[in-house]
Each structure stands twice: as structure tokens, then as C-alpha cells.
NUKE-847918 format. One record per residue (C-alpha): y negated, z, x negated; residue number from 1; residue in three letters. Coordinates in steps of 0.25 Angstrom, whole numbers. Last residue first. Example, Ala and Ser with C-alpha at 12.3 -4.5 7.8 and 13.67 -1.06 7.14 Angstrom:
2
- 4, 29, -55, 2, SER
- 18, 31, -49, 1, ALA
end
This chain:
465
- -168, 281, 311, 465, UNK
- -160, 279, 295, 464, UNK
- -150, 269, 300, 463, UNK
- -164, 261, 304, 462, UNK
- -170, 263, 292, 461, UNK
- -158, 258, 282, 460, UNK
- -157, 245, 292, 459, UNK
- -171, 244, 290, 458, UNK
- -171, 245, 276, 457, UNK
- -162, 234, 275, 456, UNK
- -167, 223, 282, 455, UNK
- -180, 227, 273, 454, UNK
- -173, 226, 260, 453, UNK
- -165, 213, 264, 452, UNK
- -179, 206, 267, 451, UNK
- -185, 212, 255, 450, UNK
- -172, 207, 248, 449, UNK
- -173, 194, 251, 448, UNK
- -188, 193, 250, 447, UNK
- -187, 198, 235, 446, UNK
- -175, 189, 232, 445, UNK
- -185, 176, 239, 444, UNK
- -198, 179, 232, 443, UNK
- -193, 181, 218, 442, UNK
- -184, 171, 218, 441, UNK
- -188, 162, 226, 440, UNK
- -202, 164, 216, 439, UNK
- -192, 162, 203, 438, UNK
- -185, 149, 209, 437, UNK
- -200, 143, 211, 436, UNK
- -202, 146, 198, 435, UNK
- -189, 138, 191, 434, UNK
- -192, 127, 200, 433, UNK
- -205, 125, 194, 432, UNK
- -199, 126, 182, 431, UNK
- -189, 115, 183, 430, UNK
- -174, 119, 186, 429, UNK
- -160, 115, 180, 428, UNK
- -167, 113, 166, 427, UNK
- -165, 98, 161, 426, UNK
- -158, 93, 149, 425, UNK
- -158, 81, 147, 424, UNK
- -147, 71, 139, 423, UNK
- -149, 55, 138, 422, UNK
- -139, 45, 139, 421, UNK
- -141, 32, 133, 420, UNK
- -134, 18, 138, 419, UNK
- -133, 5, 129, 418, UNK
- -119, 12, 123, 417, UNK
- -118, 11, 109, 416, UNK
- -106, 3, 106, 415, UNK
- -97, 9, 95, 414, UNK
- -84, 5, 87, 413, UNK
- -79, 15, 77, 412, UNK
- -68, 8, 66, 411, UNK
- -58, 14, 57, 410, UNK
- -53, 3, 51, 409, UNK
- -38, -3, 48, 408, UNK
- -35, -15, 37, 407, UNK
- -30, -27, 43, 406, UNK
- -16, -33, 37, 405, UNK
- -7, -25, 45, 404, UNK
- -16, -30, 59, 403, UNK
- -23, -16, 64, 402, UNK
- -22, -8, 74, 401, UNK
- -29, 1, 83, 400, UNK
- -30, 15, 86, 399, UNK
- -40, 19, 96, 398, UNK
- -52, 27, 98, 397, UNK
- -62, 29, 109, 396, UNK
- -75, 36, 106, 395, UNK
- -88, 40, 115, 394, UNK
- -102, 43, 107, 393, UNK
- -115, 51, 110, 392, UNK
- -125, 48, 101, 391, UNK
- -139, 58, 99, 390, UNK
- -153, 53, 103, 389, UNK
- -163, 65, 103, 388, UNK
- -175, 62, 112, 387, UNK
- -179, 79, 114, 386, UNK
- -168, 79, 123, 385, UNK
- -157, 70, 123, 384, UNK
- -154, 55, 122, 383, UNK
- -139, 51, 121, 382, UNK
- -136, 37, 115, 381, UNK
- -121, 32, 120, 380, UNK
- -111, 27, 109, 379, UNK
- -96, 22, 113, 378, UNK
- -90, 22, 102, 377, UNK
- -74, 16, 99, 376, UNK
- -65, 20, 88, 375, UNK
- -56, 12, 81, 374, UNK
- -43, 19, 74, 373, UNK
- -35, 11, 63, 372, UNK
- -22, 4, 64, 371, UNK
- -15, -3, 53, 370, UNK
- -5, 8, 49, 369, UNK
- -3, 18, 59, 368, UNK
- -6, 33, 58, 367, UNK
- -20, 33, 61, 366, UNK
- -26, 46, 62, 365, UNK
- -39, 46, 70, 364, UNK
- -47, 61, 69, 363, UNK
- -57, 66, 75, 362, UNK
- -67, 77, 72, 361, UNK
- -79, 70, 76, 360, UNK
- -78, 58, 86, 359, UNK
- -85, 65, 98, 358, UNK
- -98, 64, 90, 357, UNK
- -109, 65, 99, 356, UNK
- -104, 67, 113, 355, UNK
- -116, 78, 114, 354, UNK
- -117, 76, 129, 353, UNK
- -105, 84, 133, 352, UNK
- -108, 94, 122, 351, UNK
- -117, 99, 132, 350, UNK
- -132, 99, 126, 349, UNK
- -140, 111, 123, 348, UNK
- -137, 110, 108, 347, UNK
- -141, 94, 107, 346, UNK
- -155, 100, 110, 345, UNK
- -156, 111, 100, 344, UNK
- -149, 103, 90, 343, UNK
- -159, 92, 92, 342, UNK
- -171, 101, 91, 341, UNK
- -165, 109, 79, 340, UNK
- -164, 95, 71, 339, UNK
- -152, 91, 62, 338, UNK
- -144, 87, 71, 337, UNK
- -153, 76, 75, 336, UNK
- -151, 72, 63, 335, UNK
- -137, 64, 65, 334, UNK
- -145, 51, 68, 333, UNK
- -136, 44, 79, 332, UNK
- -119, 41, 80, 331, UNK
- -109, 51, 77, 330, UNK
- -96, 52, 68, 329, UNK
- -92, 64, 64, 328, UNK
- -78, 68, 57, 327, UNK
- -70, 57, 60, 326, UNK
- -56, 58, 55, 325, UNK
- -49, 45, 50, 324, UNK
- -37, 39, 50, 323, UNK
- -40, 22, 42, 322, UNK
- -27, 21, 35, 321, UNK
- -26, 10, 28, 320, UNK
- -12, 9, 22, 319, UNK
- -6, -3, 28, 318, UNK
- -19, -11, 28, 317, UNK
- -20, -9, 12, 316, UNK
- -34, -11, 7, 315, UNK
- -37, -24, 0, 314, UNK
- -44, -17, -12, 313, UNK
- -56, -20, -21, 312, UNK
- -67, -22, -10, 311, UNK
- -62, -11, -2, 310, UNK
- -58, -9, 13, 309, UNK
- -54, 3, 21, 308, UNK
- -62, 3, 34, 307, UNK
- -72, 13, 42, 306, UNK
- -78, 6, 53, 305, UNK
- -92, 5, 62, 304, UNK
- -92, -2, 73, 303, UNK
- -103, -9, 84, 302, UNK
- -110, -9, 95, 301, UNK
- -125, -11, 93, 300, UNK
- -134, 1, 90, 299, UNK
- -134, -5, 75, 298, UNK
- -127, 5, 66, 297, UNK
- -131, 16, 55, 296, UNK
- -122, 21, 48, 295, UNK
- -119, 35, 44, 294, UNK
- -111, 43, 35, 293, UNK
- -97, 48, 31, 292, UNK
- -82, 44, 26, 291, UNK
- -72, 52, 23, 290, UNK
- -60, 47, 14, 289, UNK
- -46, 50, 13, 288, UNK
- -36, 44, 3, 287, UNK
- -34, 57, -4, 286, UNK
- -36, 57, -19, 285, UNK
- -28, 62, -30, 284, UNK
- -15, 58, -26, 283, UNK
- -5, 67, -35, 282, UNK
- 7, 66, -24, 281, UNK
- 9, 57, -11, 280, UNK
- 15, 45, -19, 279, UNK
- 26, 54, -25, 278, UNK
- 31, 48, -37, 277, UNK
- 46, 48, -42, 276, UNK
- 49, 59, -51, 275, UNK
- 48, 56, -66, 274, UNK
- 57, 52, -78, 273, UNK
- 51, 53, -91, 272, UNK
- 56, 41, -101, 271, UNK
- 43, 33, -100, 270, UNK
- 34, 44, -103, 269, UNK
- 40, 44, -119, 268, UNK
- 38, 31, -121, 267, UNK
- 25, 31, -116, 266, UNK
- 21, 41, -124, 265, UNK
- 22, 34, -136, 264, UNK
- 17, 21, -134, 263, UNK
- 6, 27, -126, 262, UNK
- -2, 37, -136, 261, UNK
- -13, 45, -129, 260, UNK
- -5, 46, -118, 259, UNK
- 1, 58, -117, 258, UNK
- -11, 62, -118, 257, UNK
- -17, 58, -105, 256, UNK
- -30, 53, -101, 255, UNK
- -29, 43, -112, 254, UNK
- -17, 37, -102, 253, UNK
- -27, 37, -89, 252, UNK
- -38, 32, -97, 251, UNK
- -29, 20, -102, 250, UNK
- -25, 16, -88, 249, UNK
- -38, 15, -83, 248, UNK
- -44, 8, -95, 247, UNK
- -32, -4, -93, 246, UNK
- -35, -4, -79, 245, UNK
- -49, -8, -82, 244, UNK
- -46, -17, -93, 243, UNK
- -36, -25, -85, 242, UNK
- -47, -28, -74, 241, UNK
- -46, -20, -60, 240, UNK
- -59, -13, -60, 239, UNK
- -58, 1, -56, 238, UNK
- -51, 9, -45, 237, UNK
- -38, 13, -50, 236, UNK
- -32, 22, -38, 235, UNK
- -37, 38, -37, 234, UNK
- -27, 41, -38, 233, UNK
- -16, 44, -48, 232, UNK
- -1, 39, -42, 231, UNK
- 12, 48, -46, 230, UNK
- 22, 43, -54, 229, UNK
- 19, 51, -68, 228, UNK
- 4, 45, -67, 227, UNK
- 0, 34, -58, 226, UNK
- -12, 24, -58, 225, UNK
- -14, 16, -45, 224, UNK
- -21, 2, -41, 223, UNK
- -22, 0, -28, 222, UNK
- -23, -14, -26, 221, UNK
- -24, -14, -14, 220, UNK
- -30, -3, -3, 219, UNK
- -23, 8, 3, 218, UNK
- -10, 11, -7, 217, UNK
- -5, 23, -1, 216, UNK
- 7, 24, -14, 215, UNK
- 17, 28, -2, 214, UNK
- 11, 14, 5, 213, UNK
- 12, 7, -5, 212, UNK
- 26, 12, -8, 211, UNK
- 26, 8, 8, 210, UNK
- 21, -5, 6, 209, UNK
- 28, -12, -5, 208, UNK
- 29, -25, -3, 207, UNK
- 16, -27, 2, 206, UNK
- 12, -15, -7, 205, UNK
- 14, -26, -19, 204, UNK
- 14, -14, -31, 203, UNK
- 10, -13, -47, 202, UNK
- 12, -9, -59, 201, UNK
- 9, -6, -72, 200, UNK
- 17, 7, -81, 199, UNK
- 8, 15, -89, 198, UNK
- 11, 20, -104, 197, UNK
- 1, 10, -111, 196, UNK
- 9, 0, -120, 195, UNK
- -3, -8, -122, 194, UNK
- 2, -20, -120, 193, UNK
- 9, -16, -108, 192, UNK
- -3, -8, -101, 191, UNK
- -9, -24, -104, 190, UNK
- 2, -31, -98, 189, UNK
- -1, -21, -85, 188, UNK
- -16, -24, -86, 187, UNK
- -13, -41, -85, 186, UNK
- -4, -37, -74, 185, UNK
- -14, -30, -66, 184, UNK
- -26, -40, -70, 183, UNK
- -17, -51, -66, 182, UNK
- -14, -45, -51, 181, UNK
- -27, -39, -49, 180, UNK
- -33, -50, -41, 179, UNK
- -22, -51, -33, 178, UNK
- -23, -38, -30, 177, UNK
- -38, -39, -26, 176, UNK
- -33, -51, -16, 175, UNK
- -23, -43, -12, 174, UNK
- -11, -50, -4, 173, UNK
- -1, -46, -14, 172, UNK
- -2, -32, -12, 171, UNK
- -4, -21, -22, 170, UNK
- -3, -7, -27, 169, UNK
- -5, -11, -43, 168, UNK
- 2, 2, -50, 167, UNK
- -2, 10, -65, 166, UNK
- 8, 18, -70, 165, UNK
- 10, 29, -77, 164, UNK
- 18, 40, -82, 163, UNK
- 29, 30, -84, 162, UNK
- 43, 29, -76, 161, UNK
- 36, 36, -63, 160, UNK
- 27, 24, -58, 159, UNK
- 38, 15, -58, 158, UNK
- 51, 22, -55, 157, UNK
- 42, 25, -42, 156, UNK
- 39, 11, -39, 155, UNK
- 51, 6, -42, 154, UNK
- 57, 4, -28, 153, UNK
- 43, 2, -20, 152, UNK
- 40, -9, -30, 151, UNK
- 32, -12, -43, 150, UNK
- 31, -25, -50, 149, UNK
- 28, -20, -63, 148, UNK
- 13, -25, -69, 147, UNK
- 19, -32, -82, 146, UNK
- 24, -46, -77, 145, UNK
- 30, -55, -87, 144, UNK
- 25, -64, -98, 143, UNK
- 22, -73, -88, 142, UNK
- 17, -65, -80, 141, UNK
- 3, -67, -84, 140, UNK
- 3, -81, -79, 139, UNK
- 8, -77, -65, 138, UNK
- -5, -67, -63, 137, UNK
- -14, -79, -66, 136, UNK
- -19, -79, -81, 135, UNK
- -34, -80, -83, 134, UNK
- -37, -68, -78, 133, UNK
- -50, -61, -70, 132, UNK
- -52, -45, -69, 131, UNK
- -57, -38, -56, 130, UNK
- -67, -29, -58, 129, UNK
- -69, -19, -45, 128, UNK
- -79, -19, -34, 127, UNK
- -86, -7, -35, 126, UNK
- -87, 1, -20, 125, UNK
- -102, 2, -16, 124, UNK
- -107, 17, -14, 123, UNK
- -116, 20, -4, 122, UNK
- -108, 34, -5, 121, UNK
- -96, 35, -11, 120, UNK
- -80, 43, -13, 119, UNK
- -85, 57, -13, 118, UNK
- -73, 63, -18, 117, UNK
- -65, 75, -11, 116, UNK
- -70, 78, 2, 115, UNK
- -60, 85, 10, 114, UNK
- -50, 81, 20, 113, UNK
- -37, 91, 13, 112, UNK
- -31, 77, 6, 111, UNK
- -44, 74, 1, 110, UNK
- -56, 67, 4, 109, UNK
- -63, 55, -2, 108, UNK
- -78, 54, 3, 107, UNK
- -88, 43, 8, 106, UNK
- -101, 45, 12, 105, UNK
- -108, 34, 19, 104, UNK
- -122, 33, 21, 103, UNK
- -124, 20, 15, 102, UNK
- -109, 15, 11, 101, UNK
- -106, 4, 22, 100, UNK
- -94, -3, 19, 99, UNK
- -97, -15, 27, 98, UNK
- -109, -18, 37, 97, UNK
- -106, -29, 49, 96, UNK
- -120, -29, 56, 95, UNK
- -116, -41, 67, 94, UNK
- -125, -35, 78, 93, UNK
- -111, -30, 85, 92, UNK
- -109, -21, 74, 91, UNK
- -101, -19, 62, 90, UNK
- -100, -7, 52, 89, UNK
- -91, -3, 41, 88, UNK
- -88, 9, 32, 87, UNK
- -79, 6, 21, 86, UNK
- -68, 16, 15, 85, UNK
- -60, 10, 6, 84, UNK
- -62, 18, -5, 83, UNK
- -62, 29, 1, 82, UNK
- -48, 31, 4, 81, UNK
- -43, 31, 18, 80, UNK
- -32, 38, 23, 79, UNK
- -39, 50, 31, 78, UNK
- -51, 44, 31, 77, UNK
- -62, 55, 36, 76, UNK
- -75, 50, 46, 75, UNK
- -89, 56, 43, 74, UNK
- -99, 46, 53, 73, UNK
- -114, 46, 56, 72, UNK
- -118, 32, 63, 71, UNK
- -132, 28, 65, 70, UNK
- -136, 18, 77, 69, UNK
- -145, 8, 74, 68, UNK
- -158, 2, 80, 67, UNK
- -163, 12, 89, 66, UNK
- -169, 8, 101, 65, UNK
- -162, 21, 110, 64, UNK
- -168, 15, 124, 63, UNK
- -151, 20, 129, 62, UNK
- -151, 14, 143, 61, UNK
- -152, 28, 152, 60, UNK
- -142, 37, 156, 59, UNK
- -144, 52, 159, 58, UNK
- -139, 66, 157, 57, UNK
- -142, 80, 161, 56, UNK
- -140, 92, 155, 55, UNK
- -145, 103, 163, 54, UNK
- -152, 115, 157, 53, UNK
- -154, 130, 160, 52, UNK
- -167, 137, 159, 51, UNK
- -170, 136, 174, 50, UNK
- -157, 143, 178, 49, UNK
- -157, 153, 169, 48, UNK
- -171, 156, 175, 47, UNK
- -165, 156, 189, 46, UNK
- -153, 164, 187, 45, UNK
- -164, 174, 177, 44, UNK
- -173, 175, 192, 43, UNK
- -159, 176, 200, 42, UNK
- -156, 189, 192, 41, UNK
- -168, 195, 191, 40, UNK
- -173, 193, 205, 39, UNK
- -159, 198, 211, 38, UNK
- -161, 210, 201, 37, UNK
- -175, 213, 206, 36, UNK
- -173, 212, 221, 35, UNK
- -161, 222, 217, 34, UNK
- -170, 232, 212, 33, UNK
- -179, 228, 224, 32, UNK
- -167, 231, 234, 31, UNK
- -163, 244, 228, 30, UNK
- -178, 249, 229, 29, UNK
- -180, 244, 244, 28, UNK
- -166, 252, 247, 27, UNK
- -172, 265, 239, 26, UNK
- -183, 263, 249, 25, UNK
- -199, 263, 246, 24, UNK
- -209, 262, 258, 23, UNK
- -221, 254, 260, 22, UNK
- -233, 257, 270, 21, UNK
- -240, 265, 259, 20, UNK
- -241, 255, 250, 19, UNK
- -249, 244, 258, 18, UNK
- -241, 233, 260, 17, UNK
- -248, 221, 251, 16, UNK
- -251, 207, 256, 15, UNK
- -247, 195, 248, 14, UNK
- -251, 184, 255, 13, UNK
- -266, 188, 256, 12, UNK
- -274, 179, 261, 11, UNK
- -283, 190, 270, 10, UNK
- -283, 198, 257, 9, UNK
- -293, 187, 251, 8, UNK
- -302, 191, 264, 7, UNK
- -302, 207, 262, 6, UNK
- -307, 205, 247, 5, UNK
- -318, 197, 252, 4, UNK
- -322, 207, 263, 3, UNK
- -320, 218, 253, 2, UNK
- -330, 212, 243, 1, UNK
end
């Protein structure tokens, strides 16, 4: 048993000093202690070292197979009233979709930016009644014209000489005008008939732009009711048939008892004199509009605008205003948000590769007629970790302008890049690596400073004999 015991020793790497031939020193002490501490210190370097990532990008040809492309937007109109508000798409495969109302919020704001009226979701705007005659506009003046030719000069005398009025803003070159023309004349001889305490007008904004402009008359005919000189919006919206006006106006009089009996308050309302209007007071509603939702797009390039149109209204180019303030606009699924896995792995990445949505927050003000800002995409897949797919997006934006007779749009044009970047993160050393750091350690601080010990206690003794 001894003889075996004795020939394992034999192999022995690690061979033992017998106790009694070492000897403890307070410099041997001080040197473990600090042994110790260099041990401690580079060991944590070392594990800090390990646990710590690199971000490292690549660039591939995207293999994303996905048919479409969704697009989350929530973009404010500064000058733009609902109404006219159509969200369009086209794309180089020929898919041309107009007025797009599924998944699309739209909401009147007021003059502080807040929401103040939802204004339709997948909601088709109601084509209005016109109304057919049998005598041209010509043949009913013959017994003289009963809707007052209205100008800039007597425009205020107008609408402040009775306590109301109802106004056709028009232009001559409107085909709805045109069609409104007899029925607005035929109404006006019937408010005469009647002897109903409004006065009937109406307003060519060709050749009276800036009161149309002062009124901000966006889309002909805009037809408005007014009340002791000042305009009442929201504008007459209904059908445009003699009856239909004829109910409007009769609700507003019954609405007021003064009213109740025309013949004889009128004559008393048509002596007061009152102050000219202000076109900027008693406006009920602001004419901004935010507009929100997704699309989904074909992964070809392409454009998706916002444009002010309506299928009663020709809009007025001079007073479109298409300023808007973009508050998100991103490309992909948005649920990735939503999950802890993606938030945890999103979190961990520099916001140098997290170019996601570098629109939000902005504003474009135009503050030129006939111009409008386009905006340019540039759209690159970005794989990370864990297989998410986010979009990452450059923009460029310019002002361009528009021919006077062409109505402006807020347009985005984007191209989807055919390259994909994909995003690791890689720890600065493997594990192996990691351990073998950890034995040189180890093995190297405590050679180092036996060595150093020894040297030392030498030169100690020496002083000493």
C-alpha cells in the first residue's frame, strides 16, 4: 500500500514544502494581501469585460418575402378642414387608391391643437342633391335678379343692414356653382315671397379674391349663414335644392324669438345700424384637421399623399394650405412594442441604429400659396436579434410649387432599399477565453509577486547579516 502511494507521488506536479521548512514574514503578509487585491481587481476587469456587448452591423440582400409594407402615420393640418382631407396612395405596380377611410381617424382641432370633433372613420362623404329647373338662369331674370351681386365695397353694408344674411362664395369656372346658380336665385325669389327677414347674396371670388380671402373660402360654393354681420360655421352642408335652404333658413329664424313674426320684426331690424364684420370673430371651428392610421402598401416604390378635394366643392387653390406637423410616422407592425422580449432587445441597442421614425415632432409650414412640401423616403429593413424586423427611414424634404390652378398635396415618396441591415450583439470575449483569462490571472499575479517577494526578502536579509 505504501509502495503504491510512494509511486503516484512520483508524478506529483504539485509538491508540498514540509511546514517546518517555511517561514512567515510581515513582508510575505503585505505581499499576499496585495496579491489578493491585484486578483480581485483584474478578475471583476475581466468579468466586466466578458459581460459587455459589441454592436455589430452587417449588410446582406434583404430575403424579407413580405408582400406589403404597413404605414402608421398621425400627421396635424394646420389649415385644412376635414372635410377635404383625402388620403391617397400610388405605386409603381399601378395600385392608385383614392380617399382611403379604413384605418383612418380623422379629427377637427381647435385653435389650442386639440381634438374638438371627430370628423369620420370609414366614412363615405354624401353626395348632395342638386336640384333640376326648367328655366335657364337668364329666363328667371327676367323679372329681375333677386340674389344681390355682392362685392368687396358693399360687402360689409351687406351683411350688417339685416340680422341676417345668407351668401353664395363662388367662381364662375365651378362646375357645382354653375349648377347652383338657378336653384340659388330661385331660393332668393322665394325668401322674397315670403318676406323672411334675410337678406341673399352671393360673391364671384375671381373677382373678389382678397374678401374671399378675409372670409377664407377654401372650397366653392361655400355657402355661409351670417348673424348681426358676423359669419356662423360651420358652412351649409346639405343638399342644394330650394326646399333644403328654405328649411335651413326657417330653423334658424324659429330658433329666435324675435322672429316668430317676420313682417314685423323685420322692419324694426332694418333700421339698427351695426359695426362692420370682423372676419376673424365668432368662428366656431378651426380649420385644422389630424389625420391618423395605417396603410398597407406594396413593397414596391411608391407615394402616399394627403390632398384637399371633395365631391361637392371645387377647392380653392389660392387658399389651400397643406402646413402640417408630423407626429409619428413609421413603417412595419407597431406590436413589437408591445412585447417584453422586443423592448428588452430594442433597449440594448444605440440609438444610432434605431432610426425608426426620424420624422416625429416636425413641423413644415408653408407660407406660400400654391407650394406644398414633398417628402422623400429612403426605407432600409433592419433585422435584430431574436428575428425582429423594424424599419429604419432617411428623409429629405423640399418646397415645391404649384401652377395657380393646381391644388397643393402633402406628398411622402418612398423606395425600399433592396439591401437589409442586420444588428448583433456579440460579447467582446468567448467563454473559453474568459477562463483562460482567470487561470493568467491567477497563476501569473501570484508568480509575479512571489518572485517580487523573494527578491525582496533577500535584499531585507542581507541588510539584516
Amino acid at each position: 500500500m505504501n509502495h503504491g502511494r510512494g509511486g503516484m507521488a512520483s508524478v506529483d506536479l504539485f509538491r508540498r514544502i514540509p511546514t517546518d521548512l517555511t517561514e512567515a514574514t510581515s513582508l510575505g503578509a503585505i505581499m499576499s494581501m496585495i496579491t489578493l487585491l491585484l486578483m480581485a481587481i483584474l478578475t471583476v476587469s475581466e468579468l466586466t469585460a466578458f459581460l459587455t456587448t459589441d454592436i455589430s452591423t452587417e449588410v446582406s440582400l434583404d430575403v424579407n418575402d413580405a408582400p406589403t409594407l404597413r404605414i402608421n402615420f398621425n400627421v396635424t393640418f394646420l389649415s385644412l378642414h376635414c372635410d377635404y382631407v383625402s388620403v391617397d396612395v400610388w405605386d409603381a405596380l399601378g395600385d392608385n387608391r383614392q380617399n382611403i377611410t379604413k384605418n383612418v381617424e380623422k379629427w377637427q382641432m381647435d385653435e389650442e391643437g386639440k381634438k374638438r370633433i371627430f370628423a369620420g372613420r370609414n366614412k363615405e362623404v354624401r353626395e348632395v342633391k342638386h336640384e333640376e329647373h326648367d328655366a335657364t338662369l337668364e329666363e328667371m331674370h327676367e323679372n329681375g335678379v333677386h340674389a344681390v351681386v355682392v362685392n368687396k365695397a358693399s360687402f360689409d353694408s351687406f351683411v350688417t343692414s339685416s340680422d341676417y344674411a345668407f351668401v353664395n362664395f363662388y367662381a364662375p369656372w365651378c362646375i357645382w356653382c354653375q349648377r347652383l346658380h338657378p336653384t340659388w336665385e330661385q331660393f332668393a325669389e322665394k325668401v322674397e315671397e315670403e318676406k323672411m327677414p334675410i337678406k341673399v347674396g352671393q360673391v364671384d371670388c375671381v373677382e373678389n379674391a382678397a374678401l374671399c380671402s378675409a372670409q377664407k373660402i377654401q372650397a366653392f360654393p361655400t355657402v355661409r349663414w351670417f348673424q348681426d354681420g358676423q359669419g356662423v360655421l360651420p358652412d351649409y352642408k346639405s343638399d342644394r335644392t330650394v326646399s333644403a335652404f328654405n328649411s335651413f333658413a326657417s330653423r334658424k329664424l324659429e330658433a329666435n324669438e324675435r322672429y316668430k313674426d317676420w313682417e314685423e320684426k323685420a322692419k324694426k331690424s332694418n333700421n339698427k345700424k351695426r359695426p362692420p364684420p370682423d372676419p376673424t370673430k365668432g368662428r366656431a371651428e378651426h380649420p385644422g384637421c389630424m389625420v391618423s392610421g395605417h396603410i398597407n402598401v406594396n413593397r414596391v416604390p411608391g407615394n402616399f399623399h394627403i390632398e384637399a378635394v371633395s365631391k361637392n366643392h371645387n377647392l380653392n387653390a389660392a387658399m389651400t394650405n397643406l402646413s402640417h406637423y408630423v407626429s409619428t410616422l413609421s413603417f412595419g407592425e407597431p406590436t413589437l412594442r408591445d412585447t417584453r422580449k422586443a423592448r428588452k432587445v430594442l433597449g440594448k441597442i444605440p440609438d444610432a441604429h434605431k432610426n425608426f421614425s426620424p420624422m416625429d415632432g416636425s413641423s413644415w409650414v408653408t407660407k406660400k400659396f400654391h407650394a406644398a412640401h414633398h417628402h422623400y423616403l429612403k426605407i432600409v429593413s433592419t433585422h435584430f436579434d431574436s428575428d425582429i424586423t423594424k424599419y429604419q427611414y432617411l428623409e429629405q424634404s423640399q418646397e415645391v410649387k404649384y401652377e395657380e390652378e393646381d391644388v397643393p398635396e402633402a406628398r411622402w415618396s418612398y423606395d425600399i432599399s433592396p439591401m437589409a441591415v442586420t444588428v448583433k450583439r456579440k460579447s467582446r470575449k468567448s467563454w473559453y477565453e474568459f477562463i483562460t483569462s482567470l487561470f493568467a490571472i491567477v497563476g501569473g499575479t501570484f508568480t509575479t509577486l512571489g518572485l517580487i517577494d523573494g527578491v525582496l526578502y533577500k535584499a531585507f536579509k542581507s541588510k539584516k547579516l
